[in-house]
C-alpha positions, -999 to +999 in steps of 0.1 A: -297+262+694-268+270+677-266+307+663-229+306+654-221+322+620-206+298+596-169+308+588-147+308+559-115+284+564-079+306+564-063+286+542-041+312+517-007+317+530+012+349+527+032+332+490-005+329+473-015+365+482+016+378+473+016+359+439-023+370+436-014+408+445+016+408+416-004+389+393-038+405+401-033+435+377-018+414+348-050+406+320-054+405+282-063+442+292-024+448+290-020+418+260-041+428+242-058+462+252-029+484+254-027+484+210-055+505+204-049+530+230-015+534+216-026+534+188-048+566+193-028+586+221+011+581+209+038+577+229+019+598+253-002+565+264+023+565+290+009+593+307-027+575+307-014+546+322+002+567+346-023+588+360-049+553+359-026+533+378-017+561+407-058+564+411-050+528+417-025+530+438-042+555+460-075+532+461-055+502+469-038+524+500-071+532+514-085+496+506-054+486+530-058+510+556-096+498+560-088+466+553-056+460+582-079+473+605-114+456+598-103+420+575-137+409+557-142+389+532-168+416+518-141+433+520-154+472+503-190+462+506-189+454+544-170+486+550-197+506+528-226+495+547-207+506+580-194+537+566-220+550+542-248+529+553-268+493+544-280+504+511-247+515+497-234+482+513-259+465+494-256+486+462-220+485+459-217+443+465-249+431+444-227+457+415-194+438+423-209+407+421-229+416+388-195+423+376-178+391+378-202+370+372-204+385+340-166+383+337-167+349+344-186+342+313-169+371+293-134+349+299-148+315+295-162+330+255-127+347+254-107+313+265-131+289+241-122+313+213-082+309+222-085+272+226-106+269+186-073+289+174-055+252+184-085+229+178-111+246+154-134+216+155-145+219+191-177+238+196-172+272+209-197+271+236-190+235+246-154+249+253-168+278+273-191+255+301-155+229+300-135+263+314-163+272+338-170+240+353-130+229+354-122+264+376-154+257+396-141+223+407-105+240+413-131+268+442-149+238+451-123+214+461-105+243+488-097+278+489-059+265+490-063+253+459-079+283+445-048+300+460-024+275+445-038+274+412-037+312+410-002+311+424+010+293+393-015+312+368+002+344+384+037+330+385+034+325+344+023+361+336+048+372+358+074+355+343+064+368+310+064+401+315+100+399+335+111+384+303+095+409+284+109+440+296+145+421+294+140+414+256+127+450+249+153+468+270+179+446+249+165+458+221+168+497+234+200+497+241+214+479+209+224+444+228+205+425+204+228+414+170+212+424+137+184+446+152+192+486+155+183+500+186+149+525+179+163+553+201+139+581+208+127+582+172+092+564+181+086+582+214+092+619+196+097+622+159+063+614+146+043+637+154+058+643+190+053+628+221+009+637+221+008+635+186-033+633+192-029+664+221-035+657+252-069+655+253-063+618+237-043+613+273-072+620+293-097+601+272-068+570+278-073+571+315-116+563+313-099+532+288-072+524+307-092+523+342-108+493+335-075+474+328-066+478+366-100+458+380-090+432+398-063+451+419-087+445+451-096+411+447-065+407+473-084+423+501-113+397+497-085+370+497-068+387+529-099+377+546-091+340+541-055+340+557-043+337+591-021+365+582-046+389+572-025+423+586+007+414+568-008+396+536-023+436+530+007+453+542+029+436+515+004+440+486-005+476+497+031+483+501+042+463+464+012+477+444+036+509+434+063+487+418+038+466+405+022+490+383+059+511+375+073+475+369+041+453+349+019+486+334+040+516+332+072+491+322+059+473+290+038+504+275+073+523+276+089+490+257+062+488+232+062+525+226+095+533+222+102+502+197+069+502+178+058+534+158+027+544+174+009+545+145+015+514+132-012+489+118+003+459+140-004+476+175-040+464+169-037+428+172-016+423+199+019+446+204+033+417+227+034+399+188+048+425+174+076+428+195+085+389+195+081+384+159+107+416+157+132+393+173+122+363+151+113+346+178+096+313+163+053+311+170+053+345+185+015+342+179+014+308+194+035+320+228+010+350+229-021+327+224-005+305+257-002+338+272-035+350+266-052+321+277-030+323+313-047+355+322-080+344+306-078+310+331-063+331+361-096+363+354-119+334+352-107+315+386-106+347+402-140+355+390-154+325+407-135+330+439-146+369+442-183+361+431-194+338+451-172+353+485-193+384+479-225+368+474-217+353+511-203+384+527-238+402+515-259+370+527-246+373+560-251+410+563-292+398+550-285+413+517-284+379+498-304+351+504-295+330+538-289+299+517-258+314+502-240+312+535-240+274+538-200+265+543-191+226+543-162+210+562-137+224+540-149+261+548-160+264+514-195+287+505-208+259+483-243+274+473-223+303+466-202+290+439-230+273+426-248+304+426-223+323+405-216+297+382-255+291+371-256+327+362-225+324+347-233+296+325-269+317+319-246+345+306-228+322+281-262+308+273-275+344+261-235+348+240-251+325+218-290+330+218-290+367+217-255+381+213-260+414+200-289+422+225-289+406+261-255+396+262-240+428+252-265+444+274-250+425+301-216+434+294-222+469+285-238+475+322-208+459+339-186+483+325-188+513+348-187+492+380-149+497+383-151+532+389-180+532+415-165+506+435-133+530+437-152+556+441-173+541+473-137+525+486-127+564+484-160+574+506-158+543+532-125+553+539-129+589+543-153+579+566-142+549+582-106+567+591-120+593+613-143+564+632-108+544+639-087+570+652-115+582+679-124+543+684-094+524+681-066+544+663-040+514+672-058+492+643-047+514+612-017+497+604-019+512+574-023+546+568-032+564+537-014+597+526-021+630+532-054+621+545-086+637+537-064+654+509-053+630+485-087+610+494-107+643+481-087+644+450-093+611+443-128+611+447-132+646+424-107+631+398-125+597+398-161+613+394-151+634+363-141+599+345-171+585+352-187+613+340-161+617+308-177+586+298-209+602+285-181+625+258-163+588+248-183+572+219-173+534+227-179+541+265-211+562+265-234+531+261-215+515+291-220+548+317-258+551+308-264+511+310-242+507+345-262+534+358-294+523+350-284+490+365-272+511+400-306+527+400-322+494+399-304+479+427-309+512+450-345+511+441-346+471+445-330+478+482-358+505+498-383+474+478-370+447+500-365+467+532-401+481+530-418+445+525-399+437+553-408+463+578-445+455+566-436+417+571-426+423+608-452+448+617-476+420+605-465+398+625-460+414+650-494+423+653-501+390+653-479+381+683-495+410+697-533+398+692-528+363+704 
């Protein structure tokens, strides 16, 4: 009988995790997202961005130093059960997964709605299962193709952004005929630099957080390359200039151009900025924009999904039938898996939007912080079992370790409880962690029916 364990094909090349690492952090979150927050906190949403992306940046090192070590295509989950144990494994995975799956329907609404803005007549919903089942094909078909097509998704934004930062910085320093450069006017004369005090900076960072998910999607992907030390040594060792150069770059464009308090941040200040230069359909380039990242979330969404569902059936936390792999090395069931619930999900946008829809949505919105937060524990952990076990394996090592992991921890535990004092995020923390309770409580459900199953049967073995 044949007991090996079915295996995942390493297809991705060093180019497509690269691309996926630069292009990883890059949503409508930033787009889109960033206007309100400015909006409220000034100028001094630079300092939110700031402080969320180096929480990032520290996550991402210890994700890479665990990772480099130990490559799984679990990735966080896997090194929870071995650090903390199998139920925060299991917790912590059936949580990611909720996550995404969610998203996935989340961006295929979000995509439908940028896609009636060309074609009106087309049925919102119809739109919605198109994306879902097109990006489905693109996981089914090979994971190189998932890796291609995100290459080229991620190439776009990247682009954009690069071309972004040129045009404002232009502006800024007066290279731009007919426009007069803003100066330091925006930034500090109205109102000052934390014109809302800085209170507004810290309620920025619970907001901003949730821009920066996706970050550790690489470490899944590392799993999947023949490469899987360096692929995580290069986007471990970018992810600093990645936020500086994408996050940090572009809120200091838009905020030292754009008064803060200006009525135009709130639908998109990428617009604003573009129409500023009388650059023709702004609004149309931003649309094509928009529905880059909304494609790339939503591919990566599949991809992340259903490689967690099979990490977590192969460790007995999902059913065994998720870890069926055809000759391709695909995890078909898997896929399938996530995208039934995901077409579910856009099922309920339109039955019952306001109820089990939002519900939905509103209980994926902590998970971002407690999978930091238990990537912050594994590795405080899992670092002391490498160095007395095998100390050669941490290629990567994270900084002034168990200090900055600590801090991170503490600082990450008062956003997540910062959420309860933030009106629009309050119905999130309490929904997220009802959902975690359920999950704990569904593991110690599952492992006690099965210690009953086995002591039945063996009982049985026992008496015949």
């Amino acid at each position: 009988m044949n007991h090996q364990q079915p295996e995942l094909k390493k297809e991705l090349k060093i180019r497509h995790i690269t691309m996926i690492s630069l292009g990883g952090i890059i949503g409508a979150g930033l787009f889109v997202g960033s206007g309100p927050l400015i909006n409220t906190a000034g100028p001094g949403s630079i300092l939110s961005y700031a402080l969320a992306g180096l929480l990032v940046i520290l996550v991402m090192r210890m994700l890479g130093e665990m990772s480099t070590a130990h490559p799984s295509s679990g990735s966080f989950s896997t090194y929870a059960r071995e650090a903390i144990g199998p139920w925060a494994g299991y917790t912590i995975g059936w949580l990611y997964w909720f996550f995404w799956v969610i998203a996935i329907a989340v961006e295929a609404i979000a995509g439908a709605t940028i896609i009636q803005y060309w074609f009106p007549s087309l049925p919102s919903w119809s739109v919605s299962l198109m994306l879902t089942f097109l990006l489905t094909l693109t996981n089914i078909f090979s994971v190189k193709s998932f890796g291609e097509f995100e290459y080229w998704l991620s190439m776009i934004k990247v682009v954009s952004i690069v071309l972004f930062l040129i045009l404002g910085g232009a502006i800024i320093f007066g290279f731009i005929p007919g426009i007069e450069s803003p100066g330091t006017s925006n930034l500090l004369h109205r109102g000052g630099f934390l014109p809302s005090g800085i209170s507004s900076v810290f309620i920025g960072v619970a907001l901003v957080m949730f821009s920066f998910m996706g970050s550790e999607i690489v470490a899944t992907a590392a799993g999947e390359t023949s490469h899987p030390e360096k692929a995580m040594r290069v986007a471990t060792n970018t992810v600093i200039y990645r936020i500086l150069t994408f996050y940090l770059g572009s809120i200091l464009i838009i905020v030292t151009i754009l008064p803060w308090d200006s009525t135009s941040l709130m639908k998109s200040p990428f617009v604003s900025v573009l129409e500023l230069l009388n650059i023709p359909a702004a609004a149309q380039i931003m649309n094509f924009l928009l529905l880059t990242a909304v494609l790339s979330c939503l591919n990566s969404g599949i991809y992340t999904s259903s490689r967690m569902l099979f990490s977590m059936a192969k460790n007995g936390d999902a059913p065994r039938m998720f870890l069926k792999v055809n000759k391709k090395g695909i995890p078909m069931n898997a896929i399938l898996g996530c995208t039934v619930i995901a077409y579910i999900s856009i099922g309920f946008n339109y039955v019952s939007p306001d109820k089990v829809f939002l519900f939905l949505v509103n209980a994926s919105g902590g998970v971002a912080l407690l999978v930091y937060l238990v990537i912050a524990f594994s590795q405080l952990r899992m670092r002391r079992k490498y160095e007395k076990e095998n100390p050669g394996a941490l290629k990567i090592r994270m900084w002034l370790f168990p200090y900055l992991t600590y801090a991170t921890i503490i600082t990450i535990t008062c956003i997540f409880i910062a959420m309860t004092f933030i009106d629009s995020l309050r119905l999130q923390f309490f929904l997220t962690l009802l959902l975690t309770i359920l999950i704990v409580g569904s593991f110690f459900v599952l492992k006690k029916n099965k210690s009953s199953e086995l002591l039945s049967t063996n009982k049985e073995k026992n008496a015949s």
